[in-house]
C-alpha positions as CSV (number, residue, x, y, z in Angstrom):
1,X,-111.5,82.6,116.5
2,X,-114.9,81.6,116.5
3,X,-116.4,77.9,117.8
4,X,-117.1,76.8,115.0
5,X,-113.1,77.2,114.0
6,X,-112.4,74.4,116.9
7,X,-114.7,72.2,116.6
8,X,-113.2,68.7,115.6
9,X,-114.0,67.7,111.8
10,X,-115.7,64.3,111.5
11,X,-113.3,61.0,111.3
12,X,-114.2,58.7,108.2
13,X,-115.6,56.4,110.7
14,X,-118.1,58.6,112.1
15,X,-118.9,59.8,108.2
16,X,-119.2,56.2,107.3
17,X,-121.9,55.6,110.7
18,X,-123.7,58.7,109.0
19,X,-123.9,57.3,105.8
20,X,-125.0,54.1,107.6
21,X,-127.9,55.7,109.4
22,X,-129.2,57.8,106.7
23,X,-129.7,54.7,104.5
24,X,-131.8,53.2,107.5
25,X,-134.2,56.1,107.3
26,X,-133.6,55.8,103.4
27,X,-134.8,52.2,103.4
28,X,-137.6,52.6,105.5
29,X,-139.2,55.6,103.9
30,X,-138.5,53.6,100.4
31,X,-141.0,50.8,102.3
32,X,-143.5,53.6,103.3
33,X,-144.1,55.5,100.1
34,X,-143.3,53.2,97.3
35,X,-143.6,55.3,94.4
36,X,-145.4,58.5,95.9
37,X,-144.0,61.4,97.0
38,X,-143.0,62.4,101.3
39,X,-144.5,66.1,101.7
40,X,-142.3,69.1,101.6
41,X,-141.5,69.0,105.5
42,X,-142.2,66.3,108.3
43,X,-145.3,67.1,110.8
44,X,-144.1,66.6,114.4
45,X,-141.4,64.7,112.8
46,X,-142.8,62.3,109.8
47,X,-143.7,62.8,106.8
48,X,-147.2,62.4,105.1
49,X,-147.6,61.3,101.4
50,X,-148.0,64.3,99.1
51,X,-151.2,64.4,96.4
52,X,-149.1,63.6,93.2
53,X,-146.2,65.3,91.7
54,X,-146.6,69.0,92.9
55,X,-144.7,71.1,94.5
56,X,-141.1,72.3,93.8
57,X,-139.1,69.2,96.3
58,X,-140.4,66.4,94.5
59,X,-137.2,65.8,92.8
60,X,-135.4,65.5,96.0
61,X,-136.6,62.2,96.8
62,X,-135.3,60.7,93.5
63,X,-132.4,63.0,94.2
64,X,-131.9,61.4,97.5
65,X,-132.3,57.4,95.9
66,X,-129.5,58.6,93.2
67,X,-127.1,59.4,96.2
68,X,-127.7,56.2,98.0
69,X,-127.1,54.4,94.8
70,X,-123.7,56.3,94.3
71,X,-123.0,55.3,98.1
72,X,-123.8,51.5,97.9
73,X,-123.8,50.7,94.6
74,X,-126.5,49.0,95.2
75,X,-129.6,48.4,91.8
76,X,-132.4,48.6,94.5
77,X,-131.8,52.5,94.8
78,X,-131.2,53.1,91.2
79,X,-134.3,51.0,90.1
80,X,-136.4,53.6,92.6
81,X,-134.9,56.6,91.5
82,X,-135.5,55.5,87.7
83,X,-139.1,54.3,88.5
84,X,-140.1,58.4,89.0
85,X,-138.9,59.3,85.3
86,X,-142.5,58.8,84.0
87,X,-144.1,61.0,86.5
88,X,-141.6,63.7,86.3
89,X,-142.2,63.6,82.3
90,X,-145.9,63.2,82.4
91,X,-145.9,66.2,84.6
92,X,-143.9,68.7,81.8
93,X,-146.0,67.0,79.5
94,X,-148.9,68.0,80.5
95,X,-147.7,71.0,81.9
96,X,-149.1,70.4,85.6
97,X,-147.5,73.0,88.2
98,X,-144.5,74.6,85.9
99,X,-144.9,78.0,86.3
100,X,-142.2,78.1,88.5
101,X,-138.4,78.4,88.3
102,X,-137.8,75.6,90.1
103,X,-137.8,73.6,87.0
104,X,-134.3,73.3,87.1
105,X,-134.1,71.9,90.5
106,X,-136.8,69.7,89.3
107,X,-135.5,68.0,86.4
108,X,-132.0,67.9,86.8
109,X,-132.7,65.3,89.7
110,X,-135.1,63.7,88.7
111,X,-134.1,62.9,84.3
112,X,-130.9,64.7,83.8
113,X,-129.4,62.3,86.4
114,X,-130.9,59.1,84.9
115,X,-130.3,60.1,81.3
116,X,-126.3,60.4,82.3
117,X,-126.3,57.5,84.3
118,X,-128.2,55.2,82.4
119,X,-128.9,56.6,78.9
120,X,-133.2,57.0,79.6
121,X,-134.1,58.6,76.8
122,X,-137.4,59.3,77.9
123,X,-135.8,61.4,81.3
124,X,-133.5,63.3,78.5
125,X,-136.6,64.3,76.7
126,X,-138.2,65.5,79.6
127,X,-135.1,67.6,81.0
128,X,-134.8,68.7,77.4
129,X,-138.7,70.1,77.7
130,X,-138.4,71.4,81.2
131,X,-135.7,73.9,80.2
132,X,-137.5,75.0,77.3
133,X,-140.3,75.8,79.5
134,X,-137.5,77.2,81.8
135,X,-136.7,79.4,79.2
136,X,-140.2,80.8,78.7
137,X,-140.1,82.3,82.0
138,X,-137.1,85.0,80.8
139,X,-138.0,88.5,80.8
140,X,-136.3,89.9,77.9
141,X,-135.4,93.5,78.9
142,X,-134.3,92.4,82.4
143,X,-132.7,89.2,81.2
144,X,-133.3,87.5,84.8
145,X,-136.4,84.2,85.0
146,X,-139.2,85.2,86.9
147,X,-139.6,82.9,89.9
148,X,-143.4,82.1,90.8
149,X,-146.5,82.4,89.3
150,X,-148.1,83.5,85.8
151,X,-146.0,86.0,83.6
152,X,-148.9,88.4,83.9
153,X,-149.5,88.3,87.3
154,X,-148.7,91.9,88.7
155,X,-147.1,90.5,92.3
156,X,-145.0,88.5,90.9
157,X,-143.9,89.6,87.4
158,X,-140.5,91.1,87.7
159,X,-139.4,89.4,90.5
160,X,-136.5,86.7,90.7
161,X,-134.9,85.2,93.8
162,X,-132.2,83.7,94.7
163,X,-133.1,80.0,94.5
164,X,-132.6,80.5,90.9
165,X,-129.1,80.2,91.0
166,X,-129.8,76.6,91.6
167,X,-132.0,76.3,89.1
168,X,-129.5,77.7,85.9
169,X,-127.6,74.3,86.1
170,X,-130.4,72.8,84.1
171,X,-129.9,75.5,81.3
172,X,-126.3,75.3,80.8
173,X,-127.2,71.5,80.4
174,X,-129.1,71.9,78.2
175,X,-127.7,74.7,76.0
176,X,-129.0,78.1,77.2
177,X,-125.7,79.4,78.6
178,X,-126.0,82.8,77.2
179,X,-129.5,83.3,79.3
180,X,-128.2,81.5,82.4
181,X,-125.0,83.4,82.4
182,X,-127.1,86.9,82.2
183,X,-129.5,86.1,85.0
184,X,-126.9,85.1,87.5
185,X,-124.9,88.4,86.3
186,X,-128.1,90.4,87.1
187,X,-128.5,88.7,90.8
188,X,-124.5,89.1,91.5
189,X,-125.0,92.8,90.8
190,X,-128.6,93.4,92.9
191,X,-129.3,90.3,95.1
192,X,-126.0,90.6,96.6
193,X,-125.6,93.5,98.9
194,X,-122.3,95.5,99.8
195,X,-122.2,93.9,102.6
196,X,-121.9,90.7,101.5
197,X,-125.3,89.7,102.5
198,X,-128.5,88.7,100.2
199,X,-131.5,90.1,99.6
200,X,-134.3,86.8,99.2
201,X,-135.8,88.3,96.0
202,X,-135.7,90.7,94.1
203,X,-138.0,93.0,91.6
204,X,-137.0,94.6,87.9
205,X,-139.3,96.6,85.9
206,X,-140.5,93.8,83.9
207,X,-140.7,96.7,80.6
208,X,-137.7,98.7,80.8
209,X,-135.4,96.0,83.2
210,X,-134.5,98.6,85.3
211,X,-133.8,96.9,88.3
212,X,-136.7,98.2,91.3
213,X,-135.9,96.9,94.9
214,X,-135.2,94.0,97.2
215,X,-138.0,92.2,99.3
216,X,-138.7,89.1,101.3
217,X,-140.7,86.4,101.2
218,X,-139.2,83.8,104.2
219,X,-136.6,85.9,106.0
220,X,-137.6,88.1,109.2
221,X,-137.4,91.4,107.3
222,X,-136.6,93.1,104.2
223,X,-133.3,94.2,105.4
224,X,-131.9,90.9,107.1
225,X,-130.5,87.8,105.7
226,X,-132.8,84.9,105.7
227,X,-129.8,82.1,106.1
228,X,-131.3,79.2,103.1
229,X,-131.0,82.2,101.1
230,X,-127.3,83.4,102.3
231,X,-126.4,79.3,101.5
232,X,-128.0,79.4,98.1
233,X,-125.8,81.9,97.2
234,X,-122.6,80.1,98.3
235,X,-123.5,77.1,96.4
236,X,-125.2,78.7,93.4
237,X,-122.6,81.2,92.8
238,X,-120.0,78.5,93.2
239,X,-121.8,76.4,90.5
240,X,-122.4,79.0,88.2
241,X,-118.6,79.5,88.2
242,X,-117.9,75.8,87.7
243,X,-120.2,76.2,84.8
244,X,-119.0,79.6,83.0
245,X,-115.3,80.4,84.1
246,X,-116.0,83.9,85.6
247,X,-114.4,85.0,88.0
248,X,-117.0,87.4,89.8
249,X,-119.2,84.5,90.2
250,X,-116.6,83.2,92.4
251,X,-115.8,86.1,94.1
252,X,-119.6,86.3,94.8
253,X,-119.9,83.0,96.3
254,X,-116.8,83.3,98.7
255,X,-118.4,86.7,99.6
256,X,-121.5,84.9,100.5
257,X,-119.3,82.6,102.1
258,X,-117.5,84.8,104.2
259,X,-120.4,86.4,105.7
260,X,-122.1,82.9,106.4
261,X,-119.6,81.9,108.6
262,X,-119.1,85.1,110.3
263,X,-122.5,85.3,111.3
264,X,-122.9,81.3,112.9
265,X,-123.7,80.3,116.2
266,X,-121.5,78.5,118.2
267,X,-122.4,75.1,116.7
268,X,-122.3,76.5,113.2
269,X,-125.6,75.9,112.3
270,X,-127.7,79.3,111.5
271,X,-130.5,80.8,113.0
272,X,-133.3,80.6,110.1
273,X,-132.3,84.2,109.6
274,X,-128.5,85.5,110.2
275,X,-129.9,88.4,112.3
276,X,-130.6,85.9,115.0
277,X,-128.0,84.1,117.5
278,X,-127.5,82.0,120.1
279,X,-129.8,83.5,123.0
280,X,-132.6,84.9,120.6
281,X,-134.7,81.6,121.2
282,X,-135.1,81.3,117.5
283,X,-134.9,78.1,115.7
284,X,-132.2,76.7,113.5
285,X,-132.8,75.7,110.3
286,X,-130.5,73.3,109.7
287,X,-131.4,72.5,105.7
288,X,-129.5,76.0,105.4
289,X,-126.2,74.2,106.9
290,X,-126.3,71.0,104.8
291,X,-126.7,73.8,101.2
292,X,-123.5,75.5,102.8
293,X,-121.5,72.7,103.3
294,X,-122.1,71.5,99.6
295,X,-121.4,75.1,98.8
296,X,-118.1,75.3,101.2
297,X,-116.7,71.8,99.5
298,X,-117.6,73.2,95.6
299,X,-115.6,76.1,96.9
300,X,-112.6,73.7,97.3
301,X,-110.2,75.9,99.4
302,X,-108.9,74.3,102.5
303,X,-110.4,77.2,104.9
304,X,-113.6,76.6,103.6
305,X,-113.4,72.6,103.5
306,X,-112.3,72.4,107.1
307,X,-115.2,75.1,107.7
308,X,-117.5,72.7,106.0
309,X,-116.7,69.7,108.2
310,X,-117.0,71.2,111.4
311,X,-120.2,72.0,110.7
312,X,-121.3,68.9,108.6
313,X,-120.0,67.1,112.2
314,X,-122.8,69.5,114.1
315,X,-125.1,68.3,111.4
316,X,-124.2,64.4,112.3
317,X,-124.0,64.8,115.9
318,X,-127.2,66.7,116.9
319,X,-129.3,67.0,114.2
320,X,-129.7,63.7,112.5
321,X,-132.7,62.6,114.7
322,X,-133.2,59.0,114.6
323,X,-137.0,59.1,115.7
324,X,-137.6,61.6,112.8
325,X,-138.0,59.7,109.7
326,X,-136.0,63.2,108.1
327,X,-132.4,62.3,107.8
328,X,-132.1,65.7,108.8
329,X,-134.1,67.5,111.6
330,X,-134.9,71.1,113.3
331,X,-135.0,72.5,109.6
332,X,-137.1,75.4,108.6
333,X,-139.1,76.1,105.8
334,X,-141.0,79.2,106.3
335,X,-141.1,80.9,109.8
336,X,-143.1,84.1,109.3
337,X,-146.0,81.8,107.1
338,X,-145.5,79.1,110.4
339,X,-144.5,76.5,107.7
340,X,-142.6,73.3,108.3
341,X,-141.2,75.4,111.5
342,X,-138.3,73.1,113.3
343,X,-139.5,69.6,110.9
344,X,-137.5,68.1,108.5
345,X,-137.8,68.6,104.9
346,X,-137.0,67.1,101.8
347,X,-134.1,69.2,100.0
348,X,-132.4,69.4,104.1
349,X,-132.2,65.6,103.4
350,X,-130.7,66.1,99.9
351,X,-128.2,68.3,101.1
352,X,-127.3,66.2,104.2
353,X,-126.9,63.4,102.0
354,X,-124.9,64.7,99.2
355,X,-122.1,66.6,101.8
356,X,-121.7,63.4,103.2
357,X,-121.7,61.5,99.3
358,X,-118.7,64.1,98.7
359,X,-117.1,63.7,101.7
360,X,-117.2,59.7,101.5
361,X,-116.4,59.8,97.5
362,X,-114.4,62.2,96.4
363,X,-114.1,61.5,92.7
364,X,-118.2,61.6,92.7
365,X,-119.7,63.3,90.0
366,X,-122.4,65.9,91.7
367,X,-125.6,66.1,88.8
368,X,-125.2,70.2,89.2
């Protein structure tokens, strides 16, 4: 038995006094940035206003107005959240900053919400246009979406990671089942190790889609688990079940599950890279926790939903800084590059927020 096993799950009136406190923060960062954009992660603890709609965590601001809207009910949040659709579809229009998989993470906050919630055509036509672009990005013979960067571009062509399983949500939305099925078969198969860990990203001979080897970009080494990474895959293999029916995306995401929690430290909130614990003087990266609990709850068993709420408790009790304006603090975004090292950042406070929107409403309607 491990600590994270006794640790008492959260009551629903200290949920409902996290709910409360993220929607301060919520309110007053609504006041601060209008209809800008906070920057990917928090600088000594706030964020600064980003130069337009760049990036790939613009969505999760939106994203974060939808779930206070589905918690309160309340017009003020929707009205924000809808007030972004224009941005998000002049930016596919003119095709700023979309050679990237993160399209799908992009527009499935920020249109395909609004478009199911409140019929916007324009956000439909946007989400519709994103995953056609999306779809450009497939590499035929491998049959995976490259991640970064231009098609040509010899660092990067080949190369998926595993991110994308978030980003394939958009597809099946939109139609492309048959391509989002294959490139989550081809990550299941290589990105997930035999032992149950992830490889970050991965490389497949862009000609021939023979698959090549797996690499690193944020994790400590080529060989560990970098723990954002280990959490995508519990959610992302979970969803992509939800979405096809097959059963050895399941299996992969309880795999991914298994080893997560195995490999926590005693408040059950990782070390930026599972190779760490407690003792190595290495920082947490708490965004990797709030992924895994959403993962954990999509999951649905009862092992893994009271695993989820101990640690969603850790999340409440210690990491939801009050003088941050983060709902979410002592995150990391990219240790080895010294990026947004223990800050807050944006899709941390997306995450927070929608474990605790599932936990409060259970009949909610998630926009994955």
């Amino acid at each position: 038995m491990t600590a994270i096993d006794v640790r008492p799950t959260p009551d629903a009136e200290a949920v409902a006094a996290a709910v409360a406190a993220a929607l301060r923060t919520i309110d007053a960062n609504l006041a601060a940035f209008g209809d800008r954009y906070p920057g990917d992660t928090t600088i000594r603890g706030r964020y600064r206003p980003r130069d337009g709609n760049v990036g790939w965590t613009t969505s999760f601001w939106p994203g974060v107005l939808w779930l206070a809207s589905s918690l309160t009910g309340e017009a003020r949040y929707s009205d924000a959240a809808a007030a972004h659709v224009p941005s998000f579809a002049s930016r596919i229009a003119g095709k700023v900053d979309v050679d990237t998989h993160d399209l799908g993470f992009l527009y499935t906050l920020s249109c395909v919400v609004p478009w199911e919630r409140l019929g916007d055509q324009v956000a439909r036509a946007a989400a519709v246009d994103a995953a056609a672009h999306l779809v450009t990005r497939v590499l035929p013979a491998a049959g995976i979406i490259q991640a970064w960067g231009d098609l040509g571009d010899p660092r990067q062509q080949g190369r998926t990671i595993i991110d994308s399983l978030m980003n394939t949500p958009l597809l099946f939305w939109a139609g492309y089942s048959d391509i989002a099925q294959r490139h989550v078969a081809q990550l299941r198969d290589h990105i997930l190790r035999p032992d149950d860990t992830t490889f970050h990203t991965f490389y497949w001979d862009p000609a021939t889609g023979a698959p090549l080897r797996g690499e690193t970009e944020q994790g400590d080494s080529d060989e560990s688990c970098w723990a954002r990474g280990q959490a995508w895959g519990i959610y992302g293999f979970a969803l992509n079940h939800r979405h096809t029916g097959d059963p050895t995306f399941l299996a992969a995401a309880r795999r991914c599950a298994d080893r997560f929690l195995a490999h926590l430290p005693a408040d059950g909130v990782p070390y930026w890279d599972l190779v760490f614990g407690d003792g190595s003087g290495e920082e947490r990266d708490s965004s990797a926790a709030a992924i895994a609990v959403c993962g954990l709850l999509e999951l649905g068993d009862p092992r893994y939903r009271e695993a989820a709420l101990r640690i969603l408790g850790s999340l409440m009790d210690d990491y939801a800084d009050p003088a941050s304006d983060a709902l979410l603090a002592h995150g990391v975004y990219d240790k080895p590059k010294g990026v947004g090292v223990d800050e807050g950042n944006l899709w941390g406070d997306y995450f927070y927020l929608e474990a605790l929107t599932r936990v409060t409403l259970p009949d909610w309607n998630d926009p994955w």
